[in-house]
C-alpha positions as CSV (number, residue, x, y, z in Angstrom):
1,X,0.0,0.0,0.0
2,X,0.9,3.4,-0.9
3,X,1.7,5.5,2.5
4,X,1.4,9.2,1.4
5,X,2.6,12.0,3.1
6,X,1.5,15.9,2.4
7,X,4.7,18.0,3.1
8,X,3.7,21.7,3.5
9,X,6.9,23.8,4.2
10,X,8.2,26.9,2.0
11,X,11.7,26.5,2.8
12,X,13.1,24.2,0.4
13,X,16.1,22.9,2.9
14,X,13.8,22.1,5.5
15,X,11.2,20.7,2.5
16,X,14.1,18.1,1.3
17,X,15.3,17.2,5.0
18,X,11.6,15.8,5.5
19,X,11.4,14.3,2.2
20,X,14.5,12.9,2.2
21,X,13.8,11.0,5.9
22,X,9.9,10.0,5.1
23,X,11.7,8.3,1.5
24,X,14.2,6.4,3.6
25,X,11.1,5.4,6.2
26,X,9.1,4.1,3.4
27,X,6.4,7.1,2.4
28,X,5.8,9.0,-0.9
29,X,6.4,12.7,0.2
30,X,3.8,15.1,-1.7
31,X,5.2,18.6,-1.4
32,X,3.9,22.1,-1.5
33,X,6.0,25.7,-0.7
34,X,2.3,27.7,-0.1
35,X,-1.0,26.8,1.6
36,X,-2.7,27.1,-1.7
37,X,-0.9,24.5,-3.3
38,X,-1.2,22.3,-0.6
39,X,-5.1,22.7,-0.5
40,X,-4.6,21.7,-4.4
41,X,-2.4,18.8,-3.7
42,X,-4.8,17.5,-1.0
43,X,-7.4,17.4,-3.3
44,X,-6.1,15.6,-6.5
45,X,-4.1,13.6,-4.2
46,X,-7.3,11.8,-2.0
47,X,-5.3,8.9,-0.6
48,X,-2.8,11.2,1.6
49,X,-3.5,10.1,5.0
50,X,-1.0,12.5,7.2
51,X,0.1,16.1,6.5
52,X,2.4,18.2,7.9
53,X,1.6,21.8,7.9
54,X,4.1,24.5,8.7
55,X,2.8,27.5,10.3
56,X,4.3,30.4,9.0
57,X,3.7,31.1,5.6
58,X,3.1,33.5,2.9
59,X,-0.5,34.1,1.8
60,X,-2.9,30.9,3.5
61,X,-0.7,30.1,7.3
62,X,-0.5,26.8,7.6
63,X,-3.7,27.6,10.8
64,X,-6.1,28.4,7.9
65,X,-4.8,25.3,5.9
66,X,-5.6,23.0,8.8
67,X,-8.9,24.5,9.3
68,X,-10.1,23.9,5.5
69,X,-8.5,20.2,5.7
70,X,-10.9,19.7,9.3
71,X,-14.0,21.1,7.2
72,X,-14.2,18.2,4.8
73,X,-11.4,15.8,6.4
74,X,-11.8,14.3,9.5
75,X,-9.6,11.3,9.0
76,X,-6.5,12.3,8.0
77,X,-3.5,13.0,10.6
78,X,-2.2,16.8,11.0
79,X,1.2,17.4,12.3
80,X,2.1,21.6,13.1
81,X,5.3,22.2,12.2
82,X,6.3,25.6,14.3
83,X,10.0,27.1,14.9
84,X,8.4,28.9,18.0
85,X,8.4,27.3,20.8
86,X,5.5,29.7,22.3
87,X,2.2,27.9,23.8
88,X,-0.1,29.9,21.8
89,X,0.7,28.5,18.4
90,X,0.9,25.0,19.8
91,X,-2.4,25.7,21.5
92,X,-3.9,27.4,18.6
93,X,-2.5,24.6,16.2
94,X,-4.4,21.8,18.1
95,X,-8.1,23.8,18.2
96,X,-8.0,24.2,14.9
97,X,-7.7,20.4,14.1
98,X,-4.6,19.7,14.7
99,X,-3.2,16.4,15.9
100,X,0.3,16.8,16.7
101,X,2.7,19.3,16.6
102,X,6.8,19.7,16.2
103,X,9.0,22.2,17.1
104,X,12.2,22.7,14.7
105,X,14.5,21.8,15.0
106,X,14.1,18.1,15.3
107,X,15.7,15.1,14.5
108,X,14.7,12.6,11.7
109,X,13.9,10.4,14.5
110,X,10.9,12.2,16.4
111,X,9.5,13.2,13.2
112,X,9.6,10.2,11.5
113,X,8.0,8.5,15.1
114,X,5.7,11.1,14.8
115,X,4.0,10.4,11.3
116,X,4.7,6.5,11.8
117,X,1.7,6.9,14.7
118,X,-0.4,9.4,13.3
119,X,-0.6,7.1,9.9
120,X,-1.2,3.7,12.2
121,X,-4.7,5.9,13.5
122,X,-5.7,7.5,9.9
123,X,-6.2,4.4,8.2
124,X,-2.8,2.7,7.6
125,X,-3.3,0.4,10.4
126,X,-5.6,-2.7,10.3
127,X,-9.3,-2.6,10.7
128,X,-11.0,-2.6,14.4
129,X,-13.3,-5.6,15.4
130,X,-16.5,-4.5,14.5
131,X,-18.5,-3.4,17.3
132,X,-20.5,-0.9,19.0
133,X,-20.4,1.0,22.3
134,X,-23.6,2.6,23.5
135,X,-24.0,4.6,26.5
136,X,-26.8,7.3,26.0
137,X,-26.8,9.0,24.6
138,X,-23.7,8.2,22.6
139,X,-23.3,5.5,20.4
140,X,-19.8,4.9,19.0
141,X,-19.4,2.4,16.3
142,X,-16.0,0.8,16.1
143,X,-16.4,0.0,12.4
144,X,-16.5,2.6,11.0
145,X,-15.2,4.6,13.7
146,X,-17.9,7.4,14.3
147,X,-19.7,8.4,17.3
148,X,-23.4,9.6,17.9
149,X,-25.0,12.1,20.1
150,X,-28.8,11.2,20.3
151,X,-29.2,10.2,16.8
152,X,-26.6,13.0,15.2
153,X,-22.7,12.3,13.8
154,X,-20.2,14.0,15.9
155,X,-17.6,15.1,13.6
156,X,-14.2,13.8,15.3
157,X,-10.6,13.5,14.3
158,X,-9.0,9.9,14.6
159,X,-7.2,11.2,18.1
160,X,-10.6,12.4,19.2
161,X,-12.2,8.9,18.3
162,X,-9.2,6.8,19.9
163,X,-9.9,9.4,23.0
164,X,-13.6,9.1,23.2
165,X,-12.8,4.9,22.8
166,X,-10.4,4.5,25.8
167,X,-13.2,6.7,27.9
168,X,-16.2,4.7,26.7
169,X,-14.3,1.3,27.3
170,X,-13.4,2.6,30.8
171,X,-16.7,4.1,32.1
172,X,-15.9,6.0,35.7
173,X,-12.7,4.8,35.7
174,X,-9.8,7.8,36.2
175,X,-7.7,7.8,33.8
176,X,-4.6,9.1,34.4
177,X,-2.8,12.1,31.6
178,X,0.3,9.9,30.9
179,X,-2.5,6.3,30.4
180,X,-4.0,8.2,27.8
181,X,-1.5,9.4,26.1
182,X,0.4,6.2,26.1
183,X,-2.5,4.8,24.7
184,X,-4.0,7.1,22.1
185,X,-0.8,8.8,21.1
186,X,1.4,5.2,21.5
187,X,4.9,4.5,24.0
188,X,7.1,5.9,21.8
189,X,5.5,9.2,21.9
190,X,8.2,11.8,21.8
191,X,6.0,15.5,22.5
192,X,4.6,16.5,26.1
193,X,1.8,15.5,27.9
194,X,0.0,18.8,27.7
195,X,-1.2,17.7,24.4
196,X,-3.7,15.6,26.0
197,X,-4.9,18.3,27.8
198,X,-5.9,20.5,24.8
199,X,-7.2,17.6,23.1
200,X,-10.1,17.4,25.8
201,X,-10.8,20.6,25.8
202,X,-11.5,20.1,22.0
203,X,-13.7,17.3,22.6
204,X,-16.0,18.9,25.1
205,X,-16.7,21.4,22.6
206,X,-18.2,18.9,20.3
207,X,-20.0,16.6,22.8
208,X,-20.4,18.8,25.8
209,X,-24.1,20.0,26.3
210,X,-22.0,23.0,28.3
211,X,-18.2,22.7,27.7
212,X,-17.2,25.0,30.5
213,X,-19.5,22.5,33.0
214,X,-18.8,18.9,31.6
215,X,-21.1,16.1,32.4
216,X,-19.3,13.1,30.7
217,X,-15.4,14.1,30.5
218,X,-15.0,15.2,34.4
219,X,-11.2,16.1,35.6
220,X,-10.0,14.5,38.5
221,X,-7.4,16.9,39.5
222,X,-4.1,16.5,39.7
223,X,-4.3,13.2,37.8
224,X,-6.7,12.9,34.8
225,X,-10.2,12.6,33.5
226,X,-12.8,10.4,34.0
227,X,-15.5,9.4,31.7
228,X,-18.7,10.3,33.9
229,X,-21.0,7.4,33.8
């Protein structure tokens, strides 16, 4: 199977490093210099399944970019690339869709790690048992790997579905920061365990009746979250 890879950088040094590494690890690299061409790329190329966006660029940044992918794209993995280290754009990077994000520099290693876990969740891994988990009024079905709210699809990313999984396997049991993202985001997980932390705050915005007063993801401070049945 093909394993494609959108590269979205405008420095052509930094471009080739990537390509060069994701080559060696086995992916076709698709590249683009300008969020534009990216959004082209994305859509003659429909079998990409992880895409690395780099923040700053001219004309579209590479926030807008991620935004337009999350309109019509729920499946496929998102990767920020940043050279700030600042919170904000990591922050910002993961409420507009993202999944993941690196700071430059960083070694072929990490980044290579990086994608190798994002592609496992978009759809390079095998299929799921099919199933489905109901607890009202959600209903997630492990098939096709969607989740309900009374009767209506709630449009999440594959790191919001393996999230909303773990909880709904594990109903009122805390579940600690570093459990989930040794589960969901895999051992070998290079970035900080904040990332969790913005993640849920993304979900209870799409499944919370009242994000700033959760009923079903509840924090147990100091330690986790807890799916609240």
């Amino acid at each position: 199977m093909v394993r494609k890879v959108l590269v979205l950088e405008d420095e052509a040094s930094i471009r080739g490093f990537i390509e060069i590494n994701l080559t060696r690890a086995g992916y076709e690299v698709i590249e683009a210099e300008t969020g534009e061409e990216a959004l082209e790329k994305l859509r003659d190329n429909a079998d990409i399944r992880v895409a690395l966006l780099d923040i700053m660029l001219p004309g579209i940044d590479g926030f807008e970019v991620c935004r337009r992918i999350r309109a019509t794209n729920t499946r496929i993995g998102i990767i920020m690339l940043t050279a700030r280290s600042q919170e904000m754009d990591k922050v910002t990077g993961l409420m507009t869709g993202a999944d993941d994000y690196v700071t430059k520099p960083f070694s072929p290693a990490e980044l290579t790690a990086r994608v190798d876990a994002l592609f496992r969740r978009a759809g390079g891994a095998a299929p799921e048992q099919v199933g489905e988990i109901r607890q009202e009024p959600f209903l997630l079905n492990t098939r096709n790997r969607t989740l309900e709210k009374n009767g209506q699809r709630v449009k999440l990313t594959q790191v919001e579905y393996s999230i909303m999984k773990m909880f709904m396997e594990n109903p009122g049991k805390a579940l600690s920061r570093e459990e989930i993202l040794d589960t969901v985001w895999g051992r070998d997980y290079f970035g900080e365990v904040k990332i969790v932390d913005v993640n849920i705050r993304r979900l209870r915005l799409k499944i919370e009746d009242n994000a700033q007063n959760p009923t079903y993801i509840n924090t147990v401070w100091g330690y986790g979250y807890k799916w609240g049945f």
